[in-house]
C-alpha positions in Angstrom: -61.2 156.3 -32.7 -63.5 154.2 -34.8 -65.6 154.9 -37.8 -68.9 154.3 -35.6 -67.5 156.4 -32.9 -66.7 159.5 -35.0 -70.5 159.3 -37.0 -71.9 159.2 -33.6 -73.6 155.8 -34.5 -74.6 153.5 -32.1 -73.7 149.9 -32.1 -76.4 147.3 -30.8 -75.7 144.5 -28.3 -78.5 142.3 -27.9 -77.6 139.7 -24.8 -75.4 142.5 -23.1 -76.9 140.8 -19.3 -75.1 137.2 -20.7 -71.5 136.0 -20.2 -70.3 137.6 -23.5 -72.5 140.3 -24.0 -72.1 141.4 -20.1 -68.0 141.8 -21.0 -68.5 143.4 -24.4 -70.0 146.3 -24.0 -67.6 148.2 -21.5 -64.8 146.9 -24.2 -66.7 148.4 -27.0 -67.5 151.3 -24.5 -63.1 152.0 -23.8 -62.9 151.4 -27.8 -64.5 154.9 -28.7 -68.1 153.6 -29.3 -71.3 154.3 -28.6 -73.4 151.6 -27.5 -77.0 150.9 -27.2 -77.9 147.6 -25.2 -81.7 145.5 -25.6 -82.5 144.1 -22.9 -86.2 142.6 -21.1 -84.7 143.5 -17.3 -82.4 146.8 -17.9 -82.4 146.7 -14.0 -80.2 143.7 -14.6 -77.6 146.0 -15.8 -78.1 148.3 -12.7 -74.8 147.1 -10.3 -72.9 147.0 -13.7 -69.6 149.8 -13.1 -70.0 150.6 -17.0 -74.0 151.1 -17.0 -73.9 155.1 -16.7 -71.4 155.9 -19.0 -72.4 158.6 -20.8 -72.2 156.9 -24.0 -73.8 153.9 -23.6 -77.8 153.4 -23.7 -79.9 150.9 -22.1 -83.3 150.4 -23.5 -86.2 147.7 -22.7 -87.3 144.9 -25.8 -87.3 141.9 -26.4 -85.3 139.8 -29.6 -88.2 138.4 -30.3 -90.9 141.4 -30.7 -90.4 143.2 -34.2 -91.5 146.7 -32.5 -88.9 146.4 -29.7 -86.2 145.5 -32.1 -87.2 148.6 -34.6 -86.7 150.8 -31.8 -83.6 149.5 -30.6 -81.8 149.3 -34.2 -82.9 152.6 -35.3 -79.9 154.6 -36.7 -77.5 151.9 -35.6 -74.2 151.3 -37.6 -73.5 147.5 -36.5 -75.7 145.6 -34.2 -73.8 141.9 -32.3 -76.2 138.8 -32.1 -75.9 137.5 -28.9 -78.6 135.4 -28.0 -79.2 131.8 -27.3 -82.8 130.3 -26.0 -81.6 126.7 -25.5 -83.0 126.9 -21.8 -85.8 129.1 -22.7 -87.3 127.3 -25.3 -86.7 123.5 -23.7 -85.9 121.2 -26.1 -87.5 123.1 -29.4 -84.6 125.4 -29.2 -83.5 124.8 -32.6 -86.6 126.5 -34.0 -87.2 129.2 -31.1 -83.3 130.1 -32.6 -84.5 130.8 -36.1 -87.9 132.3 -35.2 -85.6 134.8 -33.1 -82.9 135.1 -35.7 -85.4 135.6 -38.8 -87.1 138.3 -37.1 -83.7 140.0 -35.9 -82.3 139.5 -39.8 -85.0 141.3 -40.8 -85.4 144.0 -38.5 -81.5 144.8 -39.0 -82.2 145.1 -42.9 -85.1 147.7 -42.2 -83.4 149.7 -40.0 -80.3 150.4 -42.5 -77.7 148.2 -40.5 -74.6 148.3 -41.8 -73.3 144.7 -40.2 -74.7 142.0 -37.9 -71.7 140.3 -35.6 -72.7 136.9 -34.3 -70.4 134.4 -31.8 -71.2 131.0 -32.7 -69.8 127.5 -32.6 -66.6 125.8 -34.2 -66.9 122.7 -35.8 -66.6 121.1 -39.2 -70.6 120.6 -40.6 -71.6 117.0 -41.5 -74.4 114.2 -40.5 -72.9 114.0 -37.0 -72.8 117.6 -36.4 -74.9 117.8 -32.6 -77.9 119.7 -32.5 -76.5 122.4 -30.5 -73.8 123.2 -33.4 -76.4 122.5 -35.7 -78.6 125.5 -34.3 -75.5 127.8 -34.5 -74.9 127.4 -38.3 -78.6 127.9 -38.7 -78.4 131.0 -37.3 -75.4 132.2 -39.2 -77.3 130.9 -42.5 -80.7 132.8 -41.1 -79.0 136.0 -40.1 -78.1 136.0 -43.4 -81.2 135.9 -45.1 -82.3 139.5 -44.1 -79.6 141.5 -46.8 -77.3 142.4 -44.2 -73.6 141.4 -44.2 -73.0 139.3 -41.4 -69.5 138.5 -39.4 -69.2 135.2 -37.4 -67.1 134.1 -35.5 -66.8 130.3 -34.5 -65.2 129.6 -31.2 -65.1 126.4 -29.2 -64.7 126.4 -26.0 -64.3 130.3 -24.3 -61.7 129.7 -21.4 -62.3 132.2 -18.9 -64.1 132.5 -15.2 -67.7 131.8 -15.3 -68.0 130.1 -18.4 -70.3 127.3 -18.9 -68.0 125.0 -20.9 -64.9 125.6 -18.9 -66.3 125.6 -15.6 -67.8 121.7 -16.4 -64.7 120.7 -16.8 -63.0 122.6 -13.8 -65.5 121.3 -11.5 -65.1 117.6 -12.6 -61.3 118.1 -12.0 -62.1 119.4 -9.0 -64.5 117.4 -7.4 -63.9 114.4 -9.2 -60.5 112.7 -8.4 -61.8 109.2 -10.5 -64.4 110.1 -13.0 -65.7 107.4 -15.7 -66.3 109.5 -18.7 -67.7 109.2 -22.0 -65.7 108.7 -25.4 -65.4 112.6 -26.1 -62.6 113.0 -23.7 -60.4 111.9 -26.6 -61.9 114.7 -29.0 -59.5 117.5 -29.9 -60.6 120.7 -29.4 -59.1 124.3 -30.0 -59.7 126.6 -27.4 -59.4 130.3 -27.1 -59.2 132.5 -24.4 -62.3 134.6 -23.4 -60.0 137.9 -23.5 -59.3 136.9 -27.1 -62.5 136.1 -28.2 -63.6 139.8 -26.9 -61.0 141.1 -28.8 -61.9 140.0 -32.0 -65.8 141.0 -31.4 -64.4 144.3 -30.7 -61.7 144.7 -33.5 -63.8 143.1 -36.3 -65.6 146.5 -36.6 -62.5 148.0 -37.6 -61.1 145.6 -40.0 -63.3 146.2 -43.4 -62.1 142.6 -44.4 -64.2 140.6 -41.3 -67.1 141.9 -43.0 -69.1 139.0 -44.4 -67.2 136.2 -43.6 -66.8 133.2 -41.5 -63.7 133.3 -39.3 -62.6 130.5 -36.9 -61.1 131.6 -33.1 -58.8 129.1 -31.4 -55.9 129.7 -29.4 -52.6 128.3 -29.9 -52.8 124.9 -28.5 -54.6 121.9 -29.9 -55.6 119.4 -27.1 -58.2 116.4 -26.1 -60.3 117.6 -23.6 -58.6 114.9 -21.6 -55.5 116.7 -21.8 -57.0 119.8 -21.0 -58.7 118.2 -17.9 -54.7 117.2 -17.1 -54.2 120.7 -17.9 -56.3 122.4 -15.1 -55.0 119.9 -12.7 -52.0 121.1 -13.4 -52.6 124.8 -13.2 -54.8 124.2 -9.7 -52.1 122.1 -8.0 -54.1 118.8 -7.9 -52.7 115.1 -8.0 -53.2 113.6 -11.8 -56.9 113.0 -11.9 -57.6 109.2 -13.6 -60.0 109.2 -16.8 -61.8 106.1 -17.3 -63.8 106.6 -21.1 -66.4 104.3 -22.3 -69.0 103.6 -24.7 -71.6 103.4 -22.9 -72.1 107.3 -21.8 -74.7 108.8 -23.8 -75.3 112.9 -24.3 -78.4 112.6 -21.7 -76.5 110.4 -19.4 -73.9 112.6 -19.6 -75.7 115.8 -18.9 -77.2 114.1 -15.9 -73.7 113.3 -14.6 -72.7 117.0 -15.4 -75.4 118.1 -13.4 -74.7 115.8 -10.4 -71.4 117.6 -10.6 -71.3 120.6 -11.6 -73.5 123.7 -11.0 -74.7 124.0 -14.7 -78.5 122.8 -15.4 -79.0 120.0 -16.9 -81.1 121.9 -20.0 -78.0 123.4 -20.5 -75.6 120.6 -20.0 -77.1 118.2 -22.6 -76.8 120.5 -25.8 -73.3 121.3 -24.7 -72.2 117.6 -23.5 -73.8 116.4 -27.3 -71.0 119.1 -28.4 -68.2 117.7 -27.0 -68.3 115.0 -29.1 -67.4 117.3 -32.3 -63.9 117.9 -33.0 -63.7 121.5 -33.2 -60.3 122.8 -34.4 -59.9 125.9 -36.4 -59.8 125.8 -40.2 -56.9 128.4 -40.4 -55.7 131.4 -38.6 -57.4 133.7 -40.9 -59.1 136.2 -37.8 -56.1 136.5 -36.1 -54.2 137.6 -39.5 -57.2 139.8 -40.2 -57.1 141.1 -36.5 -53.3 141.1 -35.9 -52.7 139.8 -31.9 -51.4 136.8 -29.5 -54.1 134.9 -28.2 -53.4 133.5 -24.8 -51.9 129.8 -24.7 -54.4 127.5 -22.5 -51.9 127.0 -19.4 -51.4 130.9 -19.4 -55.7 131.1 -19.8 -56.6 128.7 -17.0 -54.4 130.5 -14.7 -55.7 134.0 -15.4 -59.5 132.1 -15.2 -58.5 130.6 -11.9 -56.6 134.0 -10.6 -60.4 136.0 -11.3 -62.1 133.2 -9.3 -59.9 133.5 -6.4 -59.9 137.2 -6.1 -63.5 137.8 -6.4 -64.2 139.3 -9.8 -65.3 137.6 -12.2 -66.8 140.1 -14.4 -69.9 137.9 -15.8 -71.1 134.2 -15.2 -72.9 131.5 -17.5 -75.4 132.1 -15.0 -76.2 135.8 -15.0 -78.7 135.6 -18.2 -81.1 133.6 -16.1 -84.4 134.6 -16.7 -85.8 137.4 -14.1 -89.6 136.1 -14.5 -92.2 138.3 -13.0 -93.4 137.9 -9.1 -96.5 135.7 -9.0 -99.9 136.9 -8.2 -99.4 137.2 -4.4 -102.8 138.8 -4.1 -104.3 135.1 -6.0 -105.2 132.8 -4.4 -104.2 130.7 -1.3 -100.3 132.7 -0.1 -98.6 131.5 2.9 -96.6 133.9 4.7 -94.0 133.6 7.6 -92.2 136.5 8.6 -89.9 136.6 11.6 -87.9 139.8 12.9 -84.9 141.2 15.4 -83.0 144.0 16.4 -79.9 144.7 15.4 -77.4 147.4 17.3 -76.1 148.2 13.6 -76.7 151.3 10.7 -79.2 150.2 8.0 -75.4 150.0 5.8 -74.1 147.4 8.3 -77.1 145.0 8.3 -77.9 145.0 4.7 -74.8 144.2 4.0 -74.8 141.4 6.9 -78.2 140.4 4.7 -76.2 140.7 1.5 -73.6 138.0 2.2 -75.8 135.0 3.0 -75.7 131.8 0.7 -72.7 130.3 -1.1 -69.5 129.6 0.7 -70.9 131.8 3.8 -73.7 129.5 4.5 -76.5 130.1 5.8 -75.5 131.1 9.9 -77.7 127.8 11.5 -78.5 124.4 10.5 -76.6 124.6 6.9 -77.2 120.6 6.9 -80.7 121.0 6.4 -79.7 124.2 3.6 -77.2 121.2 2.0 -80.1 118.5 2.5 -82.5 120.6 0.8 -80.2 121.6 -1.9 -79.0 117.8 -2.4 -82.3 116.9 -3.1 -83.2 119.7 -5.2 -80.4 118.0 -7.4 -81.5 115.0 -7.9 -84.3 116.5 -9.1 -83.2 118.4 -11.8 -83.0 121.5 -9.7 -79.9 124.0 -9.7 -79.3 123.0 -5.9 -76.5 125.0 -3.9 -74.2 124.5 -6.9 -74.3 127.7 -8.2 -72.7 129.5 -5.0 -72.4 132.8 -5.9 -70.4 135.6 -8.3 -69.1 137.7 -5.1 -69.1 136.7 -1.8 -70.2 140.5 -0.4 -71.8 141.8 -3.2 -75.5 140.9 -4.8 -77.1 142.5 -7.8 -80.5 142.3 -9.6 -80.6 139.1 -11.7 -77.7 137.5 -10.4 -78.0 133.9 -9.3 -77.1 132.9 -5.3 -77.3 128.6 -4.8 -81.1 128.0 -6.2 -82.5 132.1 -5.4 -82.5 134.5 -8.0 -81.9 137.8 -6.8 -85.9 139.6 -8.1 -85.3 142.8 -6.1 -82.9 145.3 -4.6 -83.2 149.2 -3.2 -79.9 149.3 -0.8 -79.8 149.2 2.0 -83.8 148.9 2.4 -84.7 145.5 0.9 -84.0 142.4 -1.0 -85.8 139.3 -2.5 -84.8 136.1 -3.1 -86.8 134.2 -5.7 -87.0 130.3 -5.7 -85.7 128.6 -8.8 -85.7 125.0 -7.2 -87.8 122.3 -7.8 -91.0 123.3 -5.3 -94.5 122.3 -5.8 -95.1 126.1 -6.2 -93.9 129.5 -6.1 -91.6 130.6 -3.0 -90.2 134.0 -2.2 -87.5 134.8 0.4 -87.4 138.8 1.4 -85.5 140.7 3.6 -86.7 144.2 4.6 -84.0 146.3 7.0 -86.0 149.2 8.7 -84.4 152.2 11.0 -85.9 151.8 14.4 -88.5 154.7 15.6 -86.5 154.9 18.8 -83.3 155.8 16.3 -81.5 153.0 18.2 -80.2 150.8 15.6 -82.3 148.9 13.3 -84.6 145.8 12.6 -84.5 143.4 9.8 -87.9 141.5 8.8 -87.7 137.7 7.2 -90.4 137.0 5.7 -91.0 133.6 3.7 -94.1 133.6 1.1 -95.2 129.9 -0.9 -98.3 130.0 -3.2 -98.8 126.4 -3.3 -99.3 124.6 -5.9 -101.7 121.5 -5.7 -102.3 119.4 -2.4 -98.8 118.5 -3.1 -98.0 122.3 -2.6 -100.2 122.3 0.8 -98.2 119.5 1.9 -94.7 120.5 1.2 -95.5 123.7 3.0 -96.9 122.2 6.2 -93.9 119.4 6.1 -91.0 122.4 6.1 -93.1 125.1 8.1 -91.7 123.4 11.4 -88.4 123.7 10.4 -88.5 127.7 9.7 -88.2 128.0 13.5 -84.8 126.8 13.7 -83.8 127.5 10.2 -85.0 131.7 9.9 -84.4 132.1 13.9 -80.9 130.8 13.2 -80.1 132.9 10.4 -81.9 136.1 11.7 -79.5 136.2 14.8 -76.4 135.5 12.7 -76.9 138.1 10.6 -77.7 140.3 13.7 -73.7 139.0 14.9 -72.1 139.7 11.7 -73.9 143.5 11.6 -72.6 143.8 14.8 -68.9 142.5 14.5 -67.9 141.7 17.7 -69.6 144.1 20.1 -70.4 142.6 23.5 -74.1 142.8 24.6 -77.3 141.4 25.1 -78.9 139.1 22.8 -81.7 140.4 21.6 -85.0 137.6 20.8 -86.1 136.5 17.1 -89.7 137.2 17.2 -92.2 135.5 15.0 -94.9 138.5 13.6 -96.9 136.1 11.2 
């Protein structure tokens, strides 16, 4: 049992809905502490298994307001800094991350806060440090600044399922059987295992010696990241994938080819694609003499990443700290609505989960080449397209992303909303609504599509597709009607149109 868990102190996490953060706190949670999460959506944290455990708190703030943070670090022991804004702040990120940092530095210092724990980059500083590690050792500098002791720890790339960095790479092995890349495939880079890094965020409360310092986290193996591409060919039973560097690839270039590829955005692709050209290889093995343990070597990492995406649970993805903005103004303005309906011979249970299991490798039950058009050209656009896919093929929870829909609402098994995040001339919202039939015969589920357009460019993208909702919603109305119903013989009942 720790110090903070016998005083009965909390310990903050700030950016528990992220990657890290979302892993962390049931860690801290099985280490004896108590923790206290900020967060703008606590609903985010609703489907999480840990979220009512008795010691944990979730409270509503932002990183940014000084009142929220007051609140939230109030008789807190140790508070981890977990947030980045690269996405949120566009391309002034590197000041939105000091503004954010300053005011958390400080806050921490009022409240009596005995250590601030911050993840941030490896990488040696210099003139040709990228911006993105650039940020990082602002922040570490900044978080300093408010009288607090600080811990960081500097990791490159977090191997693990549903991280951004790895899964670039994995999905240009994958997908990519020839690639052309640019010269940082000859960088070296140090790794470390995301089990490892969460270790050492956990077990640098208890070592009195982290406190204040800088400490580097690297597995054991050094590698290029060509080798480590070789690597995860290896691991996923693919032929040798041929690398073709040039000179000519630069950062934004290569983020656009990254998102072509991949499913990461391209706002997050550039800062980390201008990374990769860093060598980033631990100074020493200081944390891991500090924090006695093995970290995982990268053949044994890749395997364990590879054996969670398989199975189904990944715990937390790059793409779960998507922003949950709030529903537009439906009641403003011009609001096109389409809503279609049918009856299903199923319990409310059995068609929202039929509902619940739409989108990414399950498809969309009828005309998935128009979903795989539409997501194709949301791409090359700049949108997320169908790339995303989705954390569990059964399961959905609030905030989570599913292809280019953000999940803005769920009460099982009554309703869930879909919010757009592709590129549209406007705001779009896909909900689902399952209602117990009056006649106590089974149930209906109601569709209903709503667009506030956005311009006459707006008026016309939603006249161009509205023809298409006939085959697309009837389609995928009756199929989750079959799937609610397994295989039960009968007659098929109509999709009506009610708006």
């Amino acid at each position: 049992m720790t110090v903070a868990a016998r005083d009965g102190r909390p310990v903050l996490v700030t950016g528990a809905t992220g990657y890290i953060g979302g892993r962390l706190v049931p860690r801290l949670l099985d280490a004896g502490h108590a923790v206290r999460c900020l967060v703008r959506a606590p609903r985010k944290l609703d489907e999480r298994a840990w979220a009512r455990h008795p010691r944990l708190e979730i409270v509503a703030g932002d990183v940014g307001d000084g009142d929220s943070l007051a609140r939230a670090l109030a008789g807190c022991r140790a508070a981890y800094y977990l947030v980045h804004s690269m996405i949120a702040a566009g391309g002034d990120y590197r000041a939105h991350d000091r503004l954010l940092a300053g005011t958390f530095a400080h806050a921490a210092g009022e409240a009596g806060v005995e250590r601030i724990v911050y993840l941030g980059g490896l990488g040696e500083t210099g003139r040709d440090l990228s911006e993105h590690l650039s940020s990082r050792r602002e922040v570490e500098q900044v978080l300093g600044e408010g009288g607090v002791p600080v811990t960081v720890l500097r990791a490159a790339m977090i191997v693990g399922s549903g991280s951004a960095s790895f899964e670039i790479l994995r999905y240009l092995v994958e997908r990519l059987p020839v690639m052309v890349t640019p010269r940082w495939v000859r960088t070296p880079c140090q790794p470390v295992a995301v089990r490892d890094a969460l270790f050492a965020l956990v077990a640098c409360l208890e070592a009195d010696e982290t406190s204040g310092r800088t400490l580097d986290l690297g597995g054991p193996d050094v590698l290029t990241y060509h080798e480590f591409m070789r690597l995860v060919a290896e691991v996923r039973g693919l032929p040798p994938r041929l690398v073709v560097p040039v000179p000519l690839l630069t950062p934004r270039l290569s983020s656009l080819w990254i998102h072509l590829v991949t499913p990461l955005d391209r706002r997050i692709a550039r800062p980390l694609a201008e990374g990769l050209r860093n060598p980033v290889v631990c100074r020493d093995d200081l944390a891991w003499r500090l924090m006695p343990h093995e970290p995982l070597d990268m053949r044994t990492a890749v395997a364990e990443a590879y054996r969670h995406l398989d199975a189904h649970t990944v715990e937390t993805a790059w793409s779960d700290a998507g922003p949950v903005p709030g529903d537009p103004d439906w009641s403003g303005g011009k609001t096109f609505v389409d809503a279609w309906e049918i009856d299903v011979d199923a319990s409310p249970e059995a068609a929202f989960a039929a509902v619940c299991r739409i989108g990414g490798g399950h498809g969309y039950h009828a005309a998935d080449w128009l979903w795989h058009l539409r997501g194709w050209m949301d791409q090359l656009v700049g949108g997320p397209g169908l790339r995303r896919g989705r954390k569990n093929p059964e399961h959905v929870a609030f905030g989570e992303a599913l292809d280019f829909w953000r999940v803005v609402d769920v009460e099982r098994p009554r309703r869930i909303a879909l919010r757009a995040e592709m590129k549209v001339p406007g705001a779009a919202r896909l909900d689902f609504e399952v209602r117990e039939r009056a006649d106590g015969r089974g149930t209906t589920v109601v569709q209903t599509a709503r667009f506030a357009p956005k311009g006459l460019l707006g008026l016309a993208y939603w006249y161009a597709v509205l023809p298409l909702h006939g085959i697309v919603f009837r389609g995928m109305l009756d199929g989750i009607r079959r799937e609610a119903e397994g295989a039960r013989e009968g007659p098929r009942p109509p999709v009506r149109r009610v708006r």
